[in-house]
N, C-alpha and C positions, 0 to 999 in steps of 0.2 A: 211790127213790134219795135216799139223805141231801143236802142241800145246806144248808150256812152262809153266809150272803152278809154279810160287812161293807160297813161304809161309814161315811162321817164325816173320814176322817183328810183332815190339810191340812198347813198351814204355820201354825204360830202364832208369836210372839216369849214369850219365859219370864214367865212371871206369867199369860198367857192362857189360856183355855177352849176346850175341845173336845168335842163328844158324838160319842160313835161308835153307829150301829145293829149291829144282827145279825139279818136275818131267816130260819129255818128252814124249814126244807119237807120232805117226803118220811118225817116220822116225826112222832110225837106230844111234839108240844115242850112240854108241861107236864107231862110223866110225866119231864124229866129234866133234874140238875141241871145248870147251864152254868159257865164259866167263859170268862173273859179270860187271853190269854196275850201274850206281847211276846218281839219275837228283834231285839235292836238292831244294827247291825251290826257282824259279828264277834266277834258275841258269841252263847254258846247262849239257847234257848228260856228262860223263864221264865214262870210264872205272875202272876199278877197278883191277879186278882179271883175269885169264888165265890159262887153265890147257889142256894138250893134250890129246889125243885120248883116248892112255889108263891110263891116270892119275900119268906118271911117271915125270912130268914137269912142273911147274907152274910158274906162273910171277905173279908179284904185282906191282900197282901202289906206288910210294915213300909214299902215304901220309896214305898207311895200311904195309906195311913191316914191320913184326914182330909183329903186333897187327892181321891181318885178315890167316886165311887157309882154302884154298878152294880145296876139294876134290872131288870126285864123285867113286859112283858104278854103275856100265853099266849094272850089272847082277838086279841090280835094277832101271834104267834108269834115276836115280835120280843125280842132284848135289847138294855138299854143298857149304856153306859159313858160318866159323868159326869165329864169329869178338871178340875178348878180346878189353879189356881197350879205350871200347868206346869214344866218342868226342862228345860234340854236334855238331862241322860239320858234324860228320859222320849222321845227321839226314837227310833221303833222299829217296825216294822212287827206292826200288832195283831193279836190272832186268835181269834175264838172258837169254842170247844169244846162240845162234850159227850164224855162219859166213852169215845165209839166211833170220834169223827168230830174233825175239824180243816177250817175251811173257809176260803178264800181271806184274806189280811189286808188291810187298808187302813195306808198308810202315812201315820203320827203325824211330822213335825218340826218339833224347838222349833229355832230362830235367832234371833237378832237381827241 
């Protein structure tokens, strides 16, 4: 049984930092690439982040380039997401992926 567990989201004010986890389980999580997705509210799904198999590769959507890094350890089945210099759009409920599965999100908000 596939399972994606995030965690990490909170409450930050804009300019702050946040790391989110994603631990997998139920499949072999270094045979597949991951991504970050974000559904803010009333707004559709998007992607965010991308990182490959063995974590030598990543892509970013234009609107976290040089603010978000997302990383993973396979030997721990876990991924990250590094976000700096928050936004309040970046308030959004997060999610991570693989190419089959979508697992529960943790909820990201910037305020002041």
């Amino acid at each position: 049984d596939v399972q994606l567990q995030a965690s990490g989201g909170g409450f930050v004010q804009p300019g702050g930092s946040l790391r989110l986890s994603c631990v997998g389980s139920g499949f072999t999580f270094g045979n597949y690439i991951m991504s970050w997705h974000r559904q803010a509210p009333g707004k559709e799904l998007e992607w965010v982040a991308g990182i490959s198999e063995g974590g030598s590769e990543t892509r970013y959507a234009d609107f976290v380039k040089g603010r978000f890094t997302m990383s993973r350890d396979n030997a721990k089945n876990t991924l990250y997401l590094q976000m700096n210099s928050l936004e309040i759009d970046d308030t959004a409920v997060y999610y991570c992926s693989t190419s089959e599965a979508r697992g529960q999100g943790t909820l990201v908000t910037v305020s002041s």
